[in-house]
C-alpha positions, -999 to 999 in steps of 0.1 A, spaced: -15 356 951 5 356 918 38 336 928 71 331 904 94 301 908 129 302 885 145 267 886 174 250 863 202 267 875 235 251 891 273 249 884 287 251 853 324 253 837 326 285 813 316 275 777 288 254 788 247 263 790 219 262 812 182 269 803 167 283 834 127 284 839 101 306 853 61 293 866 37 320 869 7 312 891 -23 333 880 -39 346 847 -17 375 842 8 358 824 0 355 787 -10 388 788 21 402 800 58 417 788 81 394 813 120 393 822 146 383 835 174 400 861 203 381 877 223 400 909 259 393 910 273 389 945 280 426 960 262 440 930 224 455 923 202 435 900 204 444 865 181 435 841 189 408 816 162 398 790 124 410 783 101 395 761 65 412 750 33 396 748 44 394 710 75 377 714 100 411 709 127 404 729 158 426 740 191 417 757 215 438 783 249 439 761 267 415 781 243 390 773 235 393 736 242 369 715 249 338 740 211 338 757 175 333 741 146 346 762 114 326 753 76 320 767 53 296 772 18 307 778 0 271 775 21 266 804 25 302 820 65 296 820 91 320 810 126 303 797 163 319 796 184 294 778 224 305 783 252 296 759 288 304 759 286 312 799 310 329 813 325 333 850 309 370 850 273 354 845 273 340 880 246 352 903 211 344 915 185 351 887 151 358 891 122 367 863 96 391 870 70 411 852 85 435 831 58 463 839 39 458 875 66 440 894 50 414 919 73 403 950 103 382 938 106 346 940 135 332 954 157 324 920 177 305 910 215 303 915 241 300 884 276 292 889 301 294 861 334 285 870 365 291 852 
């Protein structure tokens, strides 16, 4: 069964980064587009980063600029490093496949305080 686990995240005061990690169990992996999505409290999941198998990325708006999205596949890890964060990136992020989503992992929790 393919499993994701995000780790790195924590508590941060705005201004400061984080570089959050995703393991990929399985062999789909380097042949795959992946993401990431974070979910605010009270709010859906939104989509943050993608990356193709050829390393094209794209970035929600809110996010350009301040995070790099970035893969590993020696190591089957996905990366989202975060500058500049700001009190309105806090939530739980999680990374998925981009296309043939497989149950989500539990994420990992960023806190940017003010």
């Amino acid at each position: 069964q393919v499993q994701l686990v995000e780790s790195g995240g924590g508590l941060v005061q705005a201004g400061g980064s984080l570089r959050l990690s995703c393991a990929a169990s399985g062999s789909r992996f380097s042949g795959s587009s992946m993401a990431w999505y974070r979910q605010a409290p009270g709010k859906q999941r939104e989509l943050v980063a993608s990356i193709t198998t050829t390393d094209r990325t794209n970035y929600a708006d809110s996010v350009k600029g301040r995070f790099t999205i970035s893969r590993d596949n020696a190591k089957n890890t996905a990366y989202l490093q975060m500058n500049s964060l700001k009190p309105e990136d806090t939530g739980v992020y999680y990374c998925n496949y981009f296309f043939g989503k497989v149950p989500w992992g539990q994420g990992t929790q960023v806190t940017v305080s003010s």
